[in-house]
PAZAPA-4460 file (N, C-alpha, C; in steps of 0.05 Angstrom, whole numbers, plus 32768, in hexadecimal, padded with zeros to 4 digits):
% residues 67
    n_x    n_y    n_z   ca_x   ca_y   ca_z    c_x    c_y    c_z   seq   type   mol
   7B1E   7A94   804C   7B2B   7AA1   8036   7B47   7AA8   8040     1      X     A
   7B54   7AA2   802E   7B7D   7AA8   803A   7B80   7AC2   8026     2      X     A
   7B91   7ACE   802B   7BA0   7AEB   802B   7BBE   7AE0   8014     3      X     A
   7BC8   7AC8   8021   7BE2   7ABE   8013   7BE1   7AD2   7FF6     4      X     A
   7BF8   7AD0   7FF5   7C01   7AD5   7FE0   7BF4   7AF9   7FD9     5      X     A
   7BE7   7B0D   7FDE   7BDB   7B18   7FE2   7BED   7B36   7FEA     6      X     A
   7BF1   7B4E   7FE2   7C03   7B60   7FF4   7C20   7B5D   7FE7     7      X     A
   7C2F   7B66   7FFF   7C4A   7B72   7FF9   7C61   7B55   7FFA     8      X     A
   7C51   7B39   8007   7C62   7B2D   800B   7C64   7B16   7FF6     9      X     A
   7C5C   7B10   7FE8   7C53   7B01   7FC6   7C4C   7AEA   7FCA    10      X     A
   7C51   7AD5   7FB9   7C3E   7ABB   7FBC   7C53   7AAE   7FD8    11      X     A
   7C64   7AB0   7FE6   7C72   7AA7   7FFD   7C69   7AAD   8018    12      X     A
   7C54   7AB9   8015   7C49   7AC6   802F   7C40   7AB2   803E    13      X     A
   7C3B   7AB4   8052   7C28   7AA1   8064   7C1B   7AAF   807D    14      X     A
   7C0C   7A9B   808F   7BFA   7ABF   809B   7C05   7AC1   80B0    15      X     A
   7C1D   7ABA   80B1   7C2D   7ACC   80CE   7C38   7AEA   80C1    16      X     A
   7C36   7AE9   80A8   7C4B   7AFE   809E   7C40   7B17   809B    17      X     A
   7C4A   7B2C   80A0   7C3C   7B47   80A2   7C28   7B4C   807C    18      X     A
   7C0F   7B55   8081   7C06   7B53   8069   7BF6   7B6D   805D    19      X     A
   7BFB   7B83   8072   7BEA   7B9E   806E   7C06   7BAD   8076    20      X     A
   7C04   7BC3   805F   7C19   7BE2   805E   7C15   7BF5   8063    21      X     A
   7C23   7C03   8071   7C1C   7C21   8079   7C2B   7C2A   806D    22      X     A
   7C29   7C40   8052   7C31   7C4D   8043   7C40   7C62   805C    23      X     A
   7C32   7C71   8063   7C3B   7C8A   807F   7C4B   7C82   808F    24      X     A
   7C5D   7C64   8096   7C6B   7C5D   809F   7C7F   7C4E   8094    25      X     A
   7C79   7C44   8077   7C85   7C36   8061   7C8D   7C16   8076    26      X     A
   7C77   7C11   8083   7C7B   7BEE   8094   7C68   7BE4   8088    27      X     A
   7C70   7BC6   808C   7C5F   7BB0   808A   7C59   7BA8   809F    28      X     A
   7C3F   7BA8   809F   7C2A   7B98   80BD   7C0F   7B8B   80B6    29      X     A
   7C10   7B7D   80CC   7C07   7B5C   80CC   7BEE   7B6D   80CB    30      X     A
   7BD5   7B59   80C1   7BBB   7B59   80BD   7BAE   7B61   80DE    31      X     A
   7BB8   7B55   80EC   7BA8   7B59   8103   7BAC   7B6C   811F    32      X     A
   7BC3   7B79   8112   7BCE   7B93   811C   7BCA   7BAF   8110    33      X     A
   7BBC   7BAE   80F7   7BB6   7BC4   80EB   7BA8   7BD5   80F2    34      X     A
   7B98   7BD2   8105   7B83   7BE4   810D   7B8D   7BF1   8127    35      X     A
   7B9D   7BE1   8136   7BAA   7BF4   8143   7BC5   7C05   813E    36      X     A
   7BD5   7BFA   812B   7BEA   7C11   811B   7BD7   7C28   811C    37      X     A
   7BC2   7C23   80FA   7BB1   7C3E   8102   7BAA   7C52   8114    38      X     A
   7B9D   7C3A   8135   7B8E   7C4E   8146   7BAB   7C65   8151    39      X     A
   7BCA   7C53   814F   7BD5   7C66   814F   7BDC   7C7E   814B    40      X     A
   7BDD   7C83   8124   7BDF   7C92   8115   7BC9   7CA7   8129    41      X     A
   7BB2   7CA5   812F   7B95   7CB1   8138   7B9F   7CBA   8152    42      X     A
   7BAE   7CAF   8163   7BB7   7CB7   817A   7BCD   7CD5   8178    43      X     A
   7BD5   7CD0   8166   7BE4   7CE5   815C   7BDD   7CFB   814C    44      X     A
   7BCA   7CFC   8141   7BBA   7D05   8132   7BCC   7D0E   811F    45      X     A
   7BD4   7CF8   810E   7BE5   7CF4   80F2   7BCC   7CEA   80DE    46      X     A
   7BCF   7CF5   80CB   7BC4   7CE1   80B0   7BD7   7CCA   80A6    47      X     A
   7BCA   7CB5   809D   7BD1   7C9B   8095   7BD0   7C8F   807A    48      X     A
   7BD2   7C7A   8076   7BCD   7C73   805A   7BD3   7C55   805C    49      X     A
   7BC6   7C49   8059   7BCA   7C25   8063   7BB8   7C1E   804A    50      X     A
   7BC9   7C07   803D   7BC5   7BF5   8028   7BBF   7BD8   8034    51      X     A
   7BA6   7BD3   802C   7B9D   7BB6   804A   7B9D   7BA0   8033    52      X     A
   7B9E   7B80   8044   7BA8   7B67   8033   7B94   7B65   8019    53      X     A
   7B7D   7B6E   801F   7B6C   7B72   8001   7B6C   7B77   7FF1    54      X     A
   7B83   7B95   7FEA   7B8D   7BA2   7FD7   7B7D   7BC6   7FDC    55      X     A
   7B6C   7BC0   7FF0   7B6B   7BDB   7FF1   7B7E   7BF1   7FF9    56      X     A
   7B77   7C07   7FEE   7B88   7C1B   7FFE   7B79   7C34   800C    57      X     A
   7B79   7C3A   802A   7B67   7C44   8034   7B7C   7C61   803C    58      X     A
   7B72   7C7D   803C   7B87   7C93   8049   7B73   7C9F   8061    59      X     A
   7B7C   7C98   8079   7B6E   7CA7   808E   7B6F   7CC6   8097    60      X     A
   7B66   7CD2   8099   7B6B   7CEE   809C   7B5F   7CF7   80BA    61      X     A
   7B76   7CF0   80CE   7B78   7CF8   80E8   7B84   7D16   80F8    62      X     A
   7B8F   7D23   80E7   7BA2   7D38   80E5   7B89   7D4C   80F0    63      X     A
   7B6D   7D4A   80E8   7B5C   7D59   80F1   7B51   7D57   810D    64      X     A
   7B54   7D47   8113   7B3F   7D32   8126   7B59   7D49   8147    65      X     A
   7B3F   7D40   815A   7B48   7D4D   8171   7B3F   7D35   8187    66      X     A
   7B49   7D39   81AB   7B41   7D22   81B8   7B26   7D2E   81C4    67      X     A
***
């Protein structure tokens, strides 16, 4: 299943191109880096908000969280 066309980057995309958004950072990032942008956000214990190539939109709530 391809992603193309899919997200912020329109039918010109292709899958080198960043394809998941972090609202909390207003970037575009690649599919296969998303999970660690996040674990970042978590490192910091910031809340998030990332829109993934699917169309979901997920808000993490780390602001609570302790190490």
């Amino acid at each position: 299943m391809s992603f193309i066309g899919i997200g912020h980057n329109g039918p010109t995309s292709n899958k080198h191109d960043p394809d998941c958004y972090c609202l909390t950072c207003d970037r575009d990032i690649h599919h296969l880096g998303i999970m660690s942008h996040r674990a970042a956000h978590r490192r910091r214990n910031e809340d998030c908000t990332i829109e993934f190539s699917d169309g979901r939109t997920v808000s993490y709530n780390f602001s609570g969280t302790r190490k």
